[in-house]
Every structure is written in C-alpha cells, then in structure tokens.
C-alpha positions as CSV (number, residue, x, y, z in Angstrom):
1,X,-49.0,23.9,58.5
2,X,-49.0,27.4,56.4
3,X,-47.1,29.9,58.3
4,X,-47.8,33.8,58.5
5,X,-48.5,35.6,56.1
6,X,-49.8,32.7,54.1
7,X,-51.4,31.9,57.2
8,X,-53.6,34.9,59.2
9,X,-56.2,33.8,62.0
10,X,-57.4,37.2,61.7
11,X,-58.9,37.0,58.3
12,X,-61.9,35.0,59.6
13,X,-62.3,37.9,61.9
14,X,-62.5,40.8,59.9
15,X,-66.3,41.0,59.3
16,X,-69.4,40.1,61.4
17,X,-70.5,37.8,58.7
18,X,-67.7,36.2,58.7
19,X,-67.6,35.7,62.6
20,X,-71.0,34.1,62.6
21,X,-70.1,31.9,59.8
22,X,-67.1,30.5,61.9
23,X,-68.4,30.6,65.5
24,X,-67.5,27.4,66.8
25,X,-70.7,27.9,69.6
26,X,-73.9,28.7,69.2
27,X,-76.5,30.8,71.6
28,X,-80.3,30.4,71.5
29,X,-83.0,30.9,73.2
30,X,-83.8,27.0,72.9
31,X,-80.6,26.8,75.8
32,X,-82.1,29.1,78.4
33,X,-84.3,27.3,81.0
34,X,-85.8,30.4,83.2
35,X,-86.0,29.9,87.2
36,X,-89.8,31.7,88.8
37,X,-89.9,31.9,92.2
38,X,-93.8,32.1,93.2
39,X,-95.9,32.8,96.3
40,X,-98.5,33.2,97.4
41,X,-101.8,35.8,97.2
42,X,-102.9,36.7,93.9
43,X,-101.8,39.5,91.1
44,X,-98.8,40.0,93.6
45,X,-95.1,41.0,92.6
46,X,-93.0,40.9,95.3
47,X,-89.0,42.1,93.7
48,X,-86.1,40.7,95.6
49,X,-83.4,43.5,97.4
50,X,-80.8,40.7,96.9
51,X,-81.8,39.8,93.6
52,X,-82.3,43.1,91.4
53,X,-84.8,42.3,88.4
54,X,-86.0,39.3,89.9
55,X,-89.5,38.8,91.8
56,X,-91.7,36.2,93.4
57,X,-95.0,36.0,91.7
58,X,-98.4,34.5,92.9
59,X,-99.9,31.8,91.0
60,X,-101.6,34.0,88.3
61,X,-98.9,35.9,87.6
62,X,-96.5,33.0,86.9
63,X,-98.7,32.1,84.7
64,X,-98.1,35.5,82.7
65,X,-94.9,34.7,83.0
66,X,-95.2,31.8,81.5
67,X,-96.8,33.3,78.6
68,X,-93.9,35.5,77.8
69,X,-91.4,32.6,78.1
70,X,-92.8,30.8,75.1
71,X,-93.1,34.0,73.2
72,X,-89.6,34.2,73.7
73,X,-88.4,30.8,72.7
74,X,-87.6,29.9,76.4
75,X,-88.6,26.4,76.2
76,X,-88.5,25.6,80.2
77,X,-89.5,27.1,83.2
78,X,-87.8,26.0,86.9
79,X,-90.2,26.7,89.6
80,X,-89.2,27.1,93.9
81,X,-91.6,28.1,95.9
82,X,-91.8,30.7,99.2
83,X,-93.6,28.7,101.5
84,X,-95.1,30.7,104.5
85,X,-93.5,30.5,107.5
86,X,-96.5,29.3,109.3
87,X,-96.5,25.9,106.8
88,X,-92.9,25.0,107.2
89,X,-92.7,22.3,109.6
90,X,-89.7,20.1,111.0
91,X,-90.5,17.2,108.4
92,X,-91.5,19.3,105.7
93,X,-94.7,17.9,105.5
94,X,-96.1,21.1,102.8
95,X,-93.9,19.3,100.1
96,X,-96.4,16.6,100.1
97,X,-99.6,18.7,99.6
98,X,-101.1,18.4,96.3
99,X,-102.5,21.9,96.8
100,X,-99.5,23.5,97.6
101,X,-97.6,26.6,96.0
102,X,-95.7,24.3,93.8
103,X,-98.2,22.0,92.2
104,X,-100.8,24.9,92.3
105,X,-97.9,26.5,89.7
106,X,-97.7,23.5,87.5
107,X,-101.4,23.4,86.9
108,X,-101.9,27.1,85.8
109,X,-98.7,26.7,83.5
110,X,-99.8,24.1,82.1
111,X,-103.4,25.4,81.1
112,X,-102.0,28.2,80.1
113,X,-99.2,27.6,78.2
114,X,-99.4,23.3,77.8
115,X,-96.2,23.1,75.6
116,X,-93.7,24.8,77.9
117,X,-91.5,22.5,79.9
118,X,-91.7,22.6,83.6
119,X,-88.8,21.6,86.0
120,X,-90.0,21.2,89.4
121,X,-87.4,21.3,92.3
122,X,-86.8,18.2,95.1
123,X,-85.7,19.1,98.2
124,X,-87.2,20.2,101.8
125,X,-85.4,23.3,102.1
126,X,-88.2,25.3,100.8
127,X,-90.7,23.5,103.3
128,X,-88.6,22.9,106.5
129,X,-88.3,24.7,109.4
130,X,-84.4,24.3,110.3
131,X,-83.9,25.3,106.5
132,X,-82.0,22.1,106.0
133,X,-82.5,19.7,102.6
134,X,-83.5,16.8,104.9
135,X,-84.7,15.5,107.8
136,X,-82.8,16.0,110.8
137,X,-81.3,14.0,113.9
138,X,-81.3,15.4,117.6
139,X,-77.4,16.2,116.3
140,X,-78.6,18.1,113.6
141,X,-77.4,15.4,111.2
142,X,-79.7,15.1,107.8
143,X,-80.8,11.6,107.6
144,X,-80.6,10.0,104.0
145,X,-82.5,7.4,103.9
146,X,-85.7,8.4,105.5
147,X,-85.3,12.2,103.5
148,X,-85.2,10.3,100.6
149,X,-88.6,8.1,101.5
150,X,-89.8,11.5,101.4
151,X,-88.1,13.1,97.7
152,X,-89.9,10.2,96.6
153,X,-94.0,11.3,97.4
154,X,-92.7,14.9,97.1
155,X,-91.4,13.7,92.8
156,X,-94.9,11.9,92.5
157,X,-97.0,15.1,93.9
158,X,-95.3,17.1,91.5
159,X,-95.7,14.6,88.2
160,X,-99.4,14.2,89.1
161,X,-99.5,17.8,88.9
162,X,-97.9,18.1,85.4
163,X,-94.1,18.0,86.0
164,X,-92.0,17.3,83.0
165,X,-89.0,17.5,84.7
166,X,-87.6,16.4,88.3
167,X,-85.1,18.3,89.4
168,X,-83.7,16.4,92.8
169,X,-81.5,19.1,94.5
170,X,-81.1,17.5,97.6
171,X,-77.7,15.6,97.4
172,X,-79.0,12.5,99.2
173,X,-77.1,9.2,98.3
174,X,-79.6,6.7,96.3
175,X,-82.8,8.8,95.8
176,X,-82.5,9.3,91.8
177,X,-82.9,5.6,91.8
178,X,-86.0,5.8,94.1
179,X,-87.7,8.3,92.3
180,X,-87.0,6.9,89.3
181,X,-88.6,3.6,90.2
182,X,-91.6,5.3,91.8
183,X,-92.3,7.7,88.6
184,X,-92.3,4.4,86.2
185,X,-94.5,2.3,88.8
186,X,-97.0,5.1,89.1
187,X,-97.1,5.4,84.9
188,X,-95.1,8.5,84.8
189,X,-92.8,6.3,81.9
190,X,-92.0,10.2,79.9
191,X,-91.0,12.4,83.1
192,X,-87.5,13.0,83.0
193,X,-85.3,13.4,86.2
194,X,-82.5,16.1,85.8
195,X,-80.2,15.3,88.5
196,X,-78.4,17.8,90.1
197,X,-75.9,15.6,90.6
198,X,-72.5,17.8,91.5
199,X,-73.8,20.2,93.6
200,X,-71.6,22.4,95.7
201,X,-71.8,24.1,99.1
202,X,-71.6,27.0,98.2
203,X,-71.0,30.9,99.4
204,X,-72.9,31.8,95.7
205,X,-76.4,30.7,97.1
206,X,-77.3,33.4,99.5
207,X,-79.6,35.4,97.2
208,X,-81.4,32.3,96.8
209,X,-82.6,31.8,100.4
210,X,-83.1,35.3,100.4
211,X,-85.5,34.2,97.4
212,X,-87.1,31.3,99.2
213,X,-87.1,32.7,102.5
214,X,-84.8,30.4,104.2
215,X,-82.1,32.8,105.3
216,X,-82.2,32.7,108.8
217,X,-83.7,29.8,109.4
218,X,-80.2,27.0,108.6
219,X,-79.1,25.5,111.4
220,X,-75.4,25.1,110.9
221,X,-74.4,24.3,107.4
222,X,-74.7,21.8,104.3
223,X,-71.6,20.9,103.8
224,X,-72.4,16.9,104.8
225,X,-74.5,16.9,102.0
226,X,-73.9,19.2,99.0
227,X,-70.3,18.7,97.7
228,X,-66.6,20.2,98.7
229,X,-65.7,23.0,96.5
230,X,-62.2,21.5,96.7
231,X,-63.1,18.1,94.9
232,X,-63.4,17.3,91.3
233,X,-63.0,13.1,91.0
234,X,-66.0,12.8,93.4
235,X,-68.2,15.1,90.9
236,X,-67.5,12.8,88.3
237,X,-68.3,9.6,91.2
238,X,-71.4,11.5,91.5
239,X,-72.7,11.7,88.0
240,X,-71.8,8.2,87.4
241,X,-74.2,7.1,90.2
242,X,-77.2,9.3,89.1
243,X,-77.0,8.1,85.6
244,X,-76.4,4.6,86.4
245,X,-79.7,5.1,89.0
246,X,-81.6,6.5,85.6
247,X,-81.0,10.5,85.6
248,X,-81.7,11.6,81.8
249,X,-79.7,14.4,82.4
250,X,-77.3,15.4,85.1
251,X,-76.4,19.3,86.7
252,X,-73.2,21.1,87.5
253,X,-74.1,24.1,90.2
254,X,-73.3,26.6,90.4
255,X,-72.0,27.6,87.1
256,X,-69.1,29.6,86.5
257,X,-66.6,28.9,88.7
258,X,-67.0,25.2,88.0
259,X,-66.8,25.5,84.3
260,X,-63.9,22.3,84.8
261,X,-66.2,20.0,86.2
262,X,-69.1,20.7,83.6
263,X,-65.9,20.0,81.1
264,X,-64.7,17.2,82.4
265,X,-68.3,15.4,83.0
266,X,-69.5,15.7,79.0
267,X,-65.9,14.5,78.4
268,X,-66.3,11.6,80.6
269,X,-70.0,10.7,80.0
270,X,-71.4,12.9,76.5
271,X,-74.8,12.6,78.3
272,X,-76.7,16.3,78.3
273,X,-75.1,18.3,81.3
274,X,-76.8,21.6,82.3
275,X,-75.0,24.3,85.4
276,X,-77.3,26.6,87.2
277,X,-75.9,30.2,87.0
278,X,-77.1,30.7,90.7
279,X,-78.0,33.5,92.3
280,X,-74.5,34.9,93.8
281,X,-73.3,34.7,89.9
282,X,-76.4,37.0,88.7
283,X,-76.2,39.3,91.3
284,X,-72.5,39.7,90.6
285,X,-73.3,41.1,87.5
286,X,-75.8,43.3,88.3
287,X,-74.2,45.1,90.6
288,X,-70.6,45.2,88.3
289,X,-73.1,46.9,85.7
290,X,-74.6,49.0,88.4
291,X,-71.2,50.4,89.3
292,X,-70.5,50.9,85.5
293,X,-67.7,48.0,85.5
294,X,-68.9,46.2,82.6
295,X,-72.0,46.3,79.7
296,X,-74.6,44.3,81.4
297,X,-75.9,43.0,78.1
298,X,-72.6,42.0,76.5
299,X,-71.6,40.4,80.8
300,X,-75.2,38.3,80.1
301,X,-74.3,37.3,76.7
302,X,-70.5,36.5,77.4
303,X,-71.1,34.1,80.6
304,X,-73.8,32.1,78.8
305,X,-71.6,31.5,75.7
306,X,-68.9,30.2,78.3
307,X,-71.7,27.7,79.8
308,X,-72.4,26.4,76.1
309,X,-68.4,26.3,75.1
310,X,-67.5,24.4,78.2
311,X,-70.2,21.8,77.5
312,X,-73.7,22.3,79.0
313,X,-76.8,21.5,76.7
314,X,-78.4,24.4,78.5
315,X,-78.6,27.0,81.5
316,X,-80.6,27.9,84.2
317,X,-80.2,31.3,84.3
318,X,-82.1,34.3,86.0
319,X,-81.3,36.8,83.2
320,X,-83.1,34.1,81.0
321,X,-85.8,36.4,79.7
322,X,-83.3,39.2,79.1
323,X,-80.6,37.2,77.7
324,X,-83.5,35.8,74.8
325,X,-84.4,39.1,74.1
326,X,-80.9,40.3,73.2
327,X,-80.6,37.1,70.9
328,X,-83.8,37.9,69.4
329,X,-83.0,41.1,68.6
C-alpha cells in the first residue's frame, strides 16, 4: 500500500469530471419506478395535505401522467387506487371488478403509452371496509388462507387488464406461490410478480392511507401480518420463501431506515431487490426543505443514491418525476 503523500484519496476528487469518472454508483432515470394514486371522476386533481406535491388523478389524467413518465425515462408506473367509500365492502369484493379504478388505469396507460411498465398493487386495504389487508375473523384476526384465495382473482383481474407487474403487498404466508401458479395457468407466462416480501409495520405509512383513504377506517393494527421493525433474520426467511414460490424480484419497505436489510438480502440472494421510499420518508423531506433545513433537490438526489449504493435495482419513489428531471438536467 502507498502511503501519504504518494498516496492522496483526494486527488480523484478535485474536479467534477473526475468525480463522475470514479463514482462507484450510478443514478438514472431507468431506476425510478413512479407511484399514481387515481380516483375517480374525470379531468380531476385532487393534491394530498399530507403529501405536498402529490395528487390523486382520475383515469384520464393518469394517463397524462403517464405520458410525461416516459418522456422522462421513468420506465414504470405503480398504481393504488381511492376506492369510494360506498364500494368498500367487508370482503373487498371491488378488487375483483374488471371495471374498477384499478384496471380501468391499466387500460388507458396502456393505449396511451403501451411501452411503460405497470405495477399493479395486491392487497384489500384499498377495497375493505375495516382497512385491513385481509379478510377478517369475528376477533378481528386476518385470515390467510382464504385472503389469499382472493390476491389470487384480484392478480388475474389486473393481468387481464394489462399488468406487467404484480406487486403482492399483503404479507399473507403462501400467496406468491398462488398467484404465481394462477398467472401461468391462465397464459400470463411474461407477468412478473415483485414481491414485497419484507415489509414492515410501520409508523412511515400514514400519508399513504391519507392517500388511499383508509385512515380512519383500521381496526386495530397490522402488526400480525406486516413484519417487526425489530427483526432482520426473518426478512431474509421471508425473501427466501417468495423466491422459492417464484417472485422475479423481491421488496424491502419502507426504504431508508432499512437500508441493512436491502444490504443484507442482495448479499444473501443477488436477485433484483427494490425499497419503497414510502410516504412518511417523502414527506420528511418536504417539510425539512419547507423549513429551510436542507436543499430539497440535493435531499431527493442524496437518499436515492443511498437506495442504489445499498443494493436495490430500483426505487419507488414519490419525488420520481422530480428526481428524473434533475438527472436530466
């Protein structure tokens, strides 16, 4: 080993093409996948207090949205939808609609921008009642195995309707296998499932309901299903069972304060790994750059680059759109 002076770490850094030219991590577009919430109504914007700089958007207007995406290099969208109260029921019947919010957004994405990737989220919450993932006991205990029965029509409404991507958020035990044997019965051979596989319960989410318009309506908590924040070996017990049941990819969320378990999964597995930078973790930032505690662009730019240094093959990220912009630049 040279020692100092023959040896200075800073010479690399003393120019900016000199920093690009040893950057050990990359940043593009082409690693931003872009979440749209949509709802209902046409040409309607409806922005979200919790959530400044993000909106729901009817079915048209996703569709715009869409548009600007690809012009950005965004290669994927990830759709939720805000079901009306009035069509969440206890069993979360809506999810099964071919005409609902949902698959009525795949089909105007896909005529109007075919080559964009769509990831489709699996769960009930958006389409219950009680708020809950599942389907639940007179003890308010989510049932597994008959949720699952149902992850697996809701994954086969959404691939009919142009899915590239299932996204099973739930955290039931078993159903990546399901679905997975369901998509290739039905011919669906080329839809991938990305399986959010170590998902936490989590204080970071409550934008998000704000988003879907679940707050309110949980009864009790998640913590039977989604993971505890405290464990790490069981993450790793969890993406081994998704990829052994067929997931093409596997997700950490949320994102930054679990930068260790996205770490130690591509160390363990080297299969693609994305993180969700959820809600709580974009809000964060907009409200340290409203106060003036940090550059909002450079707070954007410097949390993705951790995502991509720790491991993931992408993010899902709200400041998607803005984050492309500034790499475009």
């Amino acid at each position: 080993m040279s020692h100092f002076p023959a040896l200075r770490l800073r010479r690399t850094r003393a120019a900016a093409w000199s920093r690009r030219m040893y950057a050990e991590t990359v940043l593009t577009p082409a690693d931003l996948i872009w979440p749209l919430f949509v709802t209902g109504g046409e040409g309607i914007e409806e922005p979200i207090a919790s959530l400044p700089g993000v909106s729901r958007w009817s079915v048209d207007q996703v569709a715009v949205r869409a548009k600007e995406a690809a012009a950005l290099g965004i290669p994927c969208l990830a759709l939720f939808p805000n079901t009306p109260a009035d069509l969440r029921t206890e069993d979360g019947g809506e999810a099964l609609n071919p005409d609902n919010l949902m698959c009525r957004a795949i089909r105007a994405i896909k005529d109007a921008v075919p080559e964009i990737g769509l990831l489709t989220d699996v769960a009930l919450d958006p389409y219950t009642a009680h708020g809950h993932d599942g389907l639940v006991d007179d003890k308010g205990y989510v049932l597994n195995d008959a949720t699952a029965e149902i992850l697996i029509g809701q994954s086969l409404n959404q691939a009919r309707a142009g899915a590239d991507i299932i996204a099973p958020s739930d955290m039931m035990d078993g159903r990546v296998g399901l679905i997975r044997e369901a998509l290739e019965a039905e011919g669906h051979v080329n839809v991938q499932i990305m399986a959010y596989a170590a998902k936490y319960a989590s204080a970071f989410y409550g934008p998000f309901r704000d988003a879907v318009g679940s707050r309110g309506l949980l009864k009790g908590d998640k913590k039977t299903y989604q993971m505890d924040p405290a464990n790490a070996e069981e993450a790793l017990r969890e993406v081994e069972l998704d990829l052994d049941e067929g997931a093409d990819s596997v997700m950490v969320k949320p994102g930054l304060p679990y930068l260790d378990i996205v770490r130690r999964v591509k160390e363990r597995f080297e299969v693609p790994v994305f993180a969700y930078q959820v809600s709580g973790e974009y809000a964060m930032i907009e409200a340290a750059a409203a106060a003036g505690a940090g550059d909002r662009d450079a707070l954007v730019l410097e949390t993705l680059m951790a995502f991509k240094r720790a491991g993931c093959s992408g993010v899902l990220t709200y400041h998607a759109a803005h984050a492309a912009r500034l790499l475009g630049a």
